[in-house]
C-alpha positions as CSV (number, residue, x, y, z in Angstrom):
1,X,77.9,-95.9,-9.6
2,X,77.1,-92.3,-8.6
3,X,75.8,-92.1,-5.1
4,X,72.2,-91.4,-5.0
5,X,71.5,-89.4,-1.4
6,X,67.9,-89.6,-2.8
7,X,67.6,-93.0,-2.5
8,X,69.5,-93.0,0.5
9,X,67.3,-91.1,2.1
10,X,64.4,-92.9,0.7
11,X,65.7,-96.0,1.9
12,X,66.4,-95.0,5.4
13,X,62.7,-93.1,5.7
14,X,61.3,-96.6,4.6
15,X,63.1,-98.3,7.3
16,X,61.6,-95.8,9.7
17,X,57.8,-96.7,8.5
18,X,59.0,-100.4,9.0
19,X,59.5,-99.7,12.1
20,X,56.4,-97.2,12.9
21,X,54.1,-99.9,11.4
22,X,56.0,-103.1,13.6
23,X,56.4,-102.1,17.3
24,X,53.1,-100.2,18.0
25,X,51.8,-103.8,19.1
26,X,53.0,-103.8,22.2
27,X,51.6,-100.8,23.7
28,X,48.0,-101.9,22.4
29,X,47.9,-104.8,23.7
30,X,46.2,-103.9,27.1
31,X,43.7,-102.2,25.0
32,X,43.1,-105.4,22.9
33,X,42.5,-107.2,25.6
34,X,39.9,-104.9,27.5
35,X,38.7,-104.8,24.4
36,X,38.0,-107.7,22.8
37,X,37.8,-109.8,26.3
38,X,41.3,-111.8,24.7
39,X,43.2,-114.7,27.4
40,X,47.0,-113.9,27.1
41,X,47.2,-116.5,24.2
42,X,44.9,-115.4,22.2
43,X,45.8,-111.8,22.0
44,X,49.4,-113.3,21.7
45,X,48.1,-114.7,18.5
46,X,48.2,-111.1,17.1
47,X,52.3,-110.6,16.9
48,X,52.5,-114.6,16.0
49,X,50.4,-113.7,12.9
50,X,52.6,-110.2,12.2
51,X,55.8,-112.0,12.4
52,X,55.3,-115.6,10.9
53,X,55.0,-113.5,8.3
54,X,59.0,-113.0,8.0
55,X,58.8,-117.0,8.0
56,X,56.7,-117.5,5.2
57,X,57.8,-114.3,2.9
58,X,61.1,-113.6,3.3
59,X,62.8,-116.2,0.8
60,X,59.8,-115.9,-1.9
61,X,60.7,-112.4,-1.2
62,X,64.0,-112.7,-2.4
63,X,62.8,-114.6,-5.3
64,X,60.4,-112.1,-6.5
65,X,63.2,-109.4,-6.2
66,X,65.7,-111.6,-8.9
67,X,62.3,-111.3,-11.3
68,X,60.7,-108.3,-10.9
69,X,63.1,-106.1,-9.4
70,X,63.3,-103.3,-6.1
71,X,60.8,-100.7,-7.2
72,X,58.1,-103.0,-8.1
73,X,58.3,-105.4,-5.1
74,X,58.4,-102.6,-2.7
75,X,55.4,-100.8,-4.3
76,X,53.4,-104.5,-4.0
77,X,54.6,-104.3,-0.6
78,X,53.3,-101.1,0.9
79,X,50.1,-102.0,-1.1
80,X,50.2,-105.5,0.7
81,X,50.2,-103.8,4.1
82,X,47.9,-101.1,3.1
83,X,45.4,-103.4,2.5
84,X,46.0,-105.2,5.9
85,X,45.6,-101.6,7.7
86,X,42.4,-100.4,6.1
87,X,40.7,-104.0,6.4
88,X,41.1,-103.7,10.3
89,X,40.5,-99.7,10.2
90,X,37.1,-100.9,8.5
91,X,36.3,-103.9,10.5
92,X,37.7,-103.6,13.6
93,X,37.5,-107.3,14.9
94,X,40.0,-109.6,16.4
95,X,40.2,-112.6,13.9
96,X,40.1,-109.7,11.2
97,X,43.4,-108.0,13.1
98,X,45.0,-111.7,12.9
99,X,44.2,-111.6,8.9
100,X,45.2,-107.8,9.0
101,X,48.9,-108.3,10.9
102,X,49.6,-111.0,8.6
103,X,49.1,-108.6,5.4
104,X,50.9,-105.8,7.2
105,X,53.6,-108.4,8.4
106,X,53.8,-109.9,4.8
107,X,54.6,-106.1,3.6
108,X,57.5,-105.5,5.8
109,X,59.3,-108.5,5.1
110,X,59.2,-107.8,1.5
111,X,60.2,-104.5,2.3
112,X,63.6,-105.5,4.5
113,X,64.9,-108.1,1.8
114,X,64.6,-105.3,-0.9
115,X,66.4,-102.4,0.7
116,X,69.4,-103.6,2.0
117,X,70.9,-104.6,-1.6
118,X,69.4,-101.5,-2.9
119,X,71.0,-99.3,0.5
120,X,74.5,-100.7,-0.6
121,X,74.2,-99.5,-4.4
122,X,72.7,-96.2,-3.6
123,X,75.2,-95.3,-0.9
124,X,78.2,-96.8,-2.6
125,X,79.3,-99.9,-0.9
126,X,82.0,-97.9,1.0
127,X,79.7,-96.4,2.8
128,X,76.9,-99.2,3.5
129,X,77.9,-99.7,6.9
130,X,77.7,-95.9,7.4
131,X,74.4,-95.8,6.1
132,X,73.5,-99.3,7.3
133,X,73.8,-97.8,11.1
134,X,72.2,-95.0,10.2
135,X,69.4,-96.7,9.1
136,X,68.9,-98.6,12.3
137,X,69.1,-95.5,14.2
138,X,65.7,-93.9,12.4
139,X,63.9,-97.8,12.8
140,X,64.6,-97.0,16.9
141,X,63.5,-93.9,16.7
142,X,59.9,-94.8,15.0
143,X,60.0,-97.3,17.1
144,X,60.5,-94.3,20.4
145,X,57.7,-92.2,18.3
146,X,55.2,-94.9,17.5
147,X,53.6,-95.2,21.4
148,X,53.5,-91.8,21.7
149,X,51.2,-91.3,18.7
150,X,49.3,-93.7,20.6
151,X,48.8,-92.4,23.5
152,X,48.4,-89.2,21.8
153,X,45.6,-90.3,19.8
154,X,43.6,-92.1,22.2
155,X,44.0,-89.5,24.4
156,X,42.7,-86.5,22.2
157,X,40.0,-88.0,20.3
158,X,36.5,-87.2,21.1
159,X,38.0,-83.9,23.1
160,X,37.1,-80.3,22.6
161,X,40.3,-79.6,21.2
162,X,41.0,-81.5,18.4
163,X,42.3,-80.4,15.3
164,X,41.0,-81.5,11.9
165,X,43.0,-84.1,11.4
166,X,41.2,-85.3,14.5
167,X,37.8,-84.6,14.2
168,X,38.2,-86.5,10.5
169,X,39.1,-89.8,12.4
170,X,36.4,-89.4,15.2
171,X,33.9,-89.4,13.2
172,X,34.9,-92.9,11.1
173,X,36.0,-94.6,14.1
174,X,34.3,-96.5,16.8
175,X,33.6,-94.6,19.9
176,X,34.6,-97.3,22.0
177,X,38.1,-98.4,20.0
178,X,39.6,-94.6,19.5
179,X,42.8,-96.6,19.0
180,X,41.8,-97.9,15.5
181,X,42.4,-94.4,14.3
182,X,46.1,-95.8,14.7
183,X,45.5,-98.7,11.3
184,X,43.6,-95.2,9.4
185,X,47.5,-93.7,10.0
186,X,48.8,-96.6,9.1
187,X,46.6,-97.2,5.3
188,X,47.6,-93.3,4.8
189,X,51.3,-93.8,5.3
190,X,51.1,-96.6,3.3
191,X,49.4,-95.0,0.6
192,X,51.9,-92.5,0.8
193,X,54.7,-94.7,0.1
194,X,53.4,-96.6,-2.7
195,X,53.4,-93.1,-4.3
196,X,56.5,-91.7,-3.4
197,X,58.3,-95.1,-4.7
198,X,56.1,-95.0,-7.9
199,X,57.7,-91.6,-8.9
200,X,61.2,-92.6,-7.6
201,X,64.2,-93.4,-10.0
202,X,65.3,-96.3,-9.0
203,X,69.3,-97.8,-9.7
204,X,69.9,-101.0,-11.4
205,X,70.5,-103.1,-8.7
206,X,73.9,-105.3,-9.8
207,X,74.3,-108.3,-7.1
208,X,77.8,-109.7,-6.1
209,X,77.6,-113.5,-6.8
210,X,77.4,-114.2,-3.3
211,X,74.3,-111.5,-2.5
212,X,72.4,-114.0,-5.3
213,X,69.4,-116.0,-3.8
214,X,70.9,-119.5,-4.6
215,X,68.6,-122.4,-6.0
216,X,66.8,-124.8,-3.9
217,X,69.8,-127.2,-3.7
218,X,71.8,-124.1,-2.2
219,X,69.0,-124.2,0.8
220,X,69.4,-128.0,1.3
221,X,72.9,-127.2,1.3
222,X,73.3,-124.8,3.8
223,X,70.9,-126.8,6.1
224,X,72.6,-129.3,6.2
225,X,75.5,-127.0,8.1
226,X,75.8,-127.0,11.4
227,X,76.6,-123.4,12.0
228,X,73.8,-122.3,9.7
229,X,71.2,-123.8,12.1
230,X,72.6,-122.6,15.7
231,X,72.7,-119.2,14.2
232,X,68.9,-119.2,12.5
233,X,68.0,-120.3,16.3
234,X,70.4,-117.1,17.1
235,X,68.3,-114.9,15.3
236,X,64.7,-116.7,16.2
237,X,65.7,-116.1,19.8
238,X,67.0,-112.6,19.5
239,X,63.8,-111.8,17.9
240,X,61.6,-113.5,20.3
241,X,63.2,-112.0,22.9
242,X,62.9,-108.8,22.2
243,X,59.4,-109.1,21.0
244,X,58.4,-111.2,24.1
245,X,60.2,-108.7,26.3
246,X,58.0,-105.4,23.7
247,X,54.7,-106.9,23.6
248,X,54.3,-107.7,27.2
249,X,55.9,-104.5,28.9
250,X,52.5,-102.3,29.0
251,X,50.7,-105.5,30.0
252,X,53.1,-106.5,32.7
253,X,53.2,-102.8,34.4
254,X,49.3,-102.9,34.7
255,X,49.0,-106.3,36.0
256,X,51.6,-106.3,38.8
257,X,52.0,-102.0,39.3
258,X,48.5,-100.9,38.3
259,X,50.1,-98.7,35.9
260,X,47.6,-96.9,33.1
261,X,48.2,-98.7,30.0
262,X,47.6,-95.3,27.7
263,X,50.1,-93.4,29.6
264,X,52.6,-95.1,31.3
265,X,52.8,-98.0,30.1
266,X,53.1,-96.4,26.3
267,X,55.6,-94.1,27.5
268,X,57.8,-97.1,28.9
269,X,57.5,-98.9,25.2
270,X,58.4,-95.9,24.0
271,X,61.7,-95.6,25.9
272,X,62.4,-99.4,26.0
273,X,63.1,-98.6,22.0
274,X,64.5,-95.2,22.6
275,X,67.4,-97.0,24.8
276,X,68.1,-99.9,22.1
277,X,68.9,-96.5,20.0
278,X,71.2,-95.7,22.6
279,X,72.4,-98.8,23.2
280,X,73.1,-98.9,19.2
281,X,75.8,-95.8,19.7
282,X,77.6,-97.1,22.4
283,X,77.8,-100.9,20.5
284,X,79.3,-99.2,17.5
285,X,81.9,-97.9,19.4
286,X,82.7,-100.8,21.4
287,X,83.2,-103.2,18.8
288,X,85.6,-100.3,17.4
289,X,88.1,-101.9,20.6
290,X,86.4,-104.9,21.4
291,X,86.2,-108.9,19.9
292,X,82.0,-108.9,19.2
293,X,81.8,-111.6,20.8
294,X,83.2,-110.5,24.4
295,X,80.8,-107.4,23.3
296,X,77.8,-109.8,23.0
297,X,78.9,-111.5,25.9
298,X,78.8,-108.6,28.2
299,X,75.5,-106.6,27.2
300,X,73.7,-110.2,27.4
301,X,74.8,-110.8,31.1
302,X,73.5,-107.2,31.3
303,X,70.3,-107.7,30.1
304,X,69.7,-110.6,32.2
305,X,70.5,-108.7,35.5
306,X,67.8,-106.3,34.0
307,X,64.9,-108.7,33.4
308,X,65.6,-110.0,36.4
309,X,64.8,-106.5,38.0
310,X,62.2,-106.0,36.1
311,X,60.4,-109.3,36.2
312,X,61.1,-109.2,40.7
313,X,62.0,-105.0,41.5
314,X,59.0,-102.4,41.8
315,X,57.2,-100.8,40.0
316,X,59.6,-97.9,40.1
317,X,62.3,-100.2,39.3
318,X,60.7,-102.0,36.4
319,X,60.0,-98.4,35.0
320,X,64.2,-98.4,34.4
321,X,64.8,-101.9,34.3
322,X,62.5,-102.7,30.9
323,X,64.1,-99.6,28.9
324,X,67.3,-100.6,30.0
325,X,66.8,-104.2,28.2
326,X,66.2,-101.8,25.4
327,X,69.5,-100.6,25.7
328,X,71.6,-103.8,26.3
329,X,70.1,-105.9,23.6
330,X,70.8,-103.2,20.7
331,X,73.6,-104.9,20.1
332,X,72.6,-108.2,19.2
333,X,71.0,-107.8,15.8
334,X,74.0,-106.9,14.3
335,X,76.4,-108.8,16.2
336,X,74.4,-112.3,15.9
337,X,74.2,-111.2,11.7
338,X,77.8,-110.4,11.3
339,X,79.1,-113.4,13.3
340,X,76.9,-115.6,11.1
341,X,77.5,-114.2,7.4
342,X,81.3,-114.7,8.7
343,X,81.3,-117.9,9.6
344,X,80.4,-119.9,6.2
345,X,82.6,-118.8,3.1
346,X,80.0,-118.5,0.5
347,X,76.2,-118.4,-0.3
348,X,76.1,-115.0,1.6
349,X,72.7,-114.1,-0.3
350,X,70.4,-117.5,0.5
351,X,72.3,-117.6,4.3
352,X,70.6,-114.0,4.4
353,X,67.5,-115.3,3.6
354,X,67.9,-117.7,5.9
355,X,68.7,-115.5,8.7
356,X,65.6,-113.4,7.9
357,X,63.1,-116.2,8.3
358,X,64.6,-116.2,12.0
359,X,62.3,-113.1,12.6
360,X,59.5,-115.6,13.0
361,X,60.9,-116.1,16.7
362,X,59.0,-112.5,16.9
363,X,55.5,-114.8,16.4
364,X,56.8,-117.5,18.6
365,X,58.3,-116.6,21.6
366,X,55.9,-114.0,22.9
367,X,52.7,-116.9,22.3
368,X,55.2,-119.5,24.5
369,X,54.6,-115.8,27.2
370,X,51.2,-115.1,26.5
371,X,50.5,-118.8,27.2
372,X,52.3,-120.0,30.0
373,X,50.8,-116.3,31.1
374,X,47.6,-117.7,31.2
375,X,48.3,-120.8,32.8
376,X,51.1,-119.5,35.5
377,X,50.5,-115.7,35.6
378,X,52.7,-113.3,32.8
379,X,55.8,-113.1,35.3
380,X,56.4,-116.8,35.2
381,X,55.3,-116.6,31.6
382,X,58.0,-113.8,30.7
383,X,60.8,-116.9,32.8
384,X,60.9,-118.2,29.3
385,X,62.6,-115.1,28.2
386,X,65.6,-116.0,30.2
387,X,66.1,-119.6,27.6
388,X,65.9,-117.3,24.9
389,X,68.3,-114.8,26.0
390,X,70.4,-117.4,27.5
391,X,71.0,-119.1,24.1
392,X,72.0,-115.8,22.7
393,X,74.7,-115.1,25.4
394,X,76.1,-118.4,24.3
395,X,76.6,-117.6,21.1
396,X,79.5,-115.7,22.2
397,X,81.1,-118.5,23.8
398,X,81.0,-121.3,20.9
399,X,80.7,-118.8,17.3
400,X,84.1,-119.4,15.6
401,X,84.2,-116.6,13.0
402,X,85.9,-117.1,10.1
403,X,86.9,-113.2,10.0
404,X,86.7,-111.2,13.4
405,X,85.2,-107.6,13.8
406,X,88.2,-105.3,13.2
407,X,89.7,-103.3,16.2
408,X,91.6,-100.3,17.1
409,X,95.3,-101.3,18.2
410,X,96.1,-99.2,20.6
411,X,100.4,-98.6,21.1
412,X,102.3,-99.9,19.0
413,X,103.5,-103.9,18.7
414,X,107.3,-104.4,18.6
């Protein structure tokens, strides 16, 4: 079909409010905890409930898509997470934010198992991994902007110089929690959405036979594969790494460096997700000349010298060494998904959906943190990191890719 750089565009702005909406936990979670006088487990509860989400929506995601279609899923969707947002906005409370980052969690996964198909027929499937990359290079840069809207919020409410937009949210949120004002953004932008989608034109959406979400059977099926499980674990850990490395930066620098949450601590979120854009430029280009595996192998081993340094350095080092985990691990995503998806012949689609549910590492790991946190401290807490991440650098060493990434041969072979 006719490429639709509408859509496209659509698409990719989507991806960027996926990623606005997801990774503004971790700079509040100093806040939370002030707040609501939370133990590191329980306000670790808050990104278990967000991303167990992934586990329990992605695959009746997929099935919802084959029935009702893109459009209509992705409408339910933002209204889904809109809900979540304006339920904490109005009752700010922390078993309500559990029940609210479950709704907003339950959007987004609908959201990411609708847009990829719909990304490849929009774009033309020549150019999906074009637009594909692109894509991830807007969800890093919410994911940069996000703590700054934080900080910049919390910072200017209730001051002389606010604007209107401003005064509006000073006057409906709690003196005390100026950083609510954050779930009113989010309800607008999710408001937004549902109506830019609603007027949308939207492509009939035509699935290769192995895109298809396959029957139950086809689950029990690929299960039962070996390859199929060390690779969901792939993606659980990625996921729960990066999450348990996310959630716990702000947290970390105040505890052991007396850093201010609101400022610094923000601003280093805010570049850990600015490097993994970074990082994302220099991966594509590598695995232009390099096997992905030696490529995962190498910016894993580099991401464990920087934990290391962050976890055991200064402050003035850990203010480096957490963006530059950003960096290393933006490759891993992408790598872990390719090596998987080529590694089994068939069932592409329900091995996706598979893969997805993996995100629910993002709920797991970083309660495993929070809780040896409180037992141990958070830097012997964030030790667990270093299993999950050490699992992922192995995957390099044992996946056995049916097709390998293709390479630039450089000089020619006689």
């Amino acid at each position: 079909m006719k490429r639709n750089y509408y859509l496209v565009g659509l698409i990719v702005l989507i991806f960027f409010v996926i990623s606005f909406l997801t990774n503004i936990i971790g700079p509040l979670v100093p806040q939370i905890i002030e707040d609501f006088d939370l133990s590191l487990t329980l306000v670790a509860i808050l990104p278990f409930a967000f991303f167990i989400a992934y586990g329990v929506m992605s695959i009746p995601s997929g099935i919802l898509i084959e029935r009702f279609e893109e459009k209509k899923v992705m409408i339910a969707a933002f209204l889904v997470a809109f809900s979540g947002a304006l339920l904490f906005a109005l009752f700010p409370q922390y078993l309500v934010a559990v029940v609210s980052l479950f709704l907003i969690g339950s959007g987004m996964a609908m959201l990411q198992v609708a847009i990829n198909p719909l990304l490849r027929v929009s774009g033309g499937e020549e150019n999906f991994a074009f637009n594909s990359v692109m894509a991830q290079l807007f969800f890093g840069l919410a994911s940069f902007i996000s703590p700054l809207v934080y900080s910049y919020l919390v910072l200017n409410i209730g001051t002389e110089d606010m604007g209107a937009l401003l005064s509006l949210l000073t006057n409906i949120v709690p003196e005390s929690l100026p950083w609510v004002s954050l779930y009113w953004l989010f309800a607008f932008v999710c408001l937004v959405m549902v109506v830019v989608i609603g007027v949308s034109n939207f492509p009939e959406v035509e699935k290769k036979e192995d895109e298809l979400i396959g029957a139950f059977e086809t689950h029990l099926e690929l299960l039962k594969n070996k390859k199929v499980i060390l690779f969901f674990f792939g993606i659980f850990a990625y996921v729960g790494a990066e999450q348990g490395v996310a959630n716990w930066i702000s947290e970390f620098l105040s505890t052991y460096h007396g850093y201010d949450p609101q400022t610094t601590g923000a601003s280093v979120v805010s570049w850990f997700w600015g490097m993994m854009t970074a990082g994302t430029m220099l991966g594509l280009f590598l695995l232009k000349i390099m096997d992905s595996k030696k490529v995962l192998i190498l910016f894993t081993s580099a991401v464990l010298i920087s934990l290391t340094l962050s976890l055991f350095g200064s402050g003035e080092v850990a203010l480096i060494a957490f963006p530059a985990i950003g960096f290393f691990i933006a490759v891993m995503w992408p790598i872990i998904f390719s090596l998987a998806l080529n590694s089994v012949a068939e069932h592409h689609g329900t091995f996706s959906g598979i893969l997805v549910t993996g995100i629910a590492g993002g709920a797991i790991v970083p309660l495993i943190v929070g809780s040896l946190g409180d037992l141990f401290g958070l830097r012997i807490g964030m030790l667990f990191l270093y299993i999950s991440f050490g699992y992922i650098l192995s995957i390099g060493f044992w996946a056995k890719p049916l097709i390998s990434n293709k390479t630039i041969e450089f000089g020619s072979k006689e």
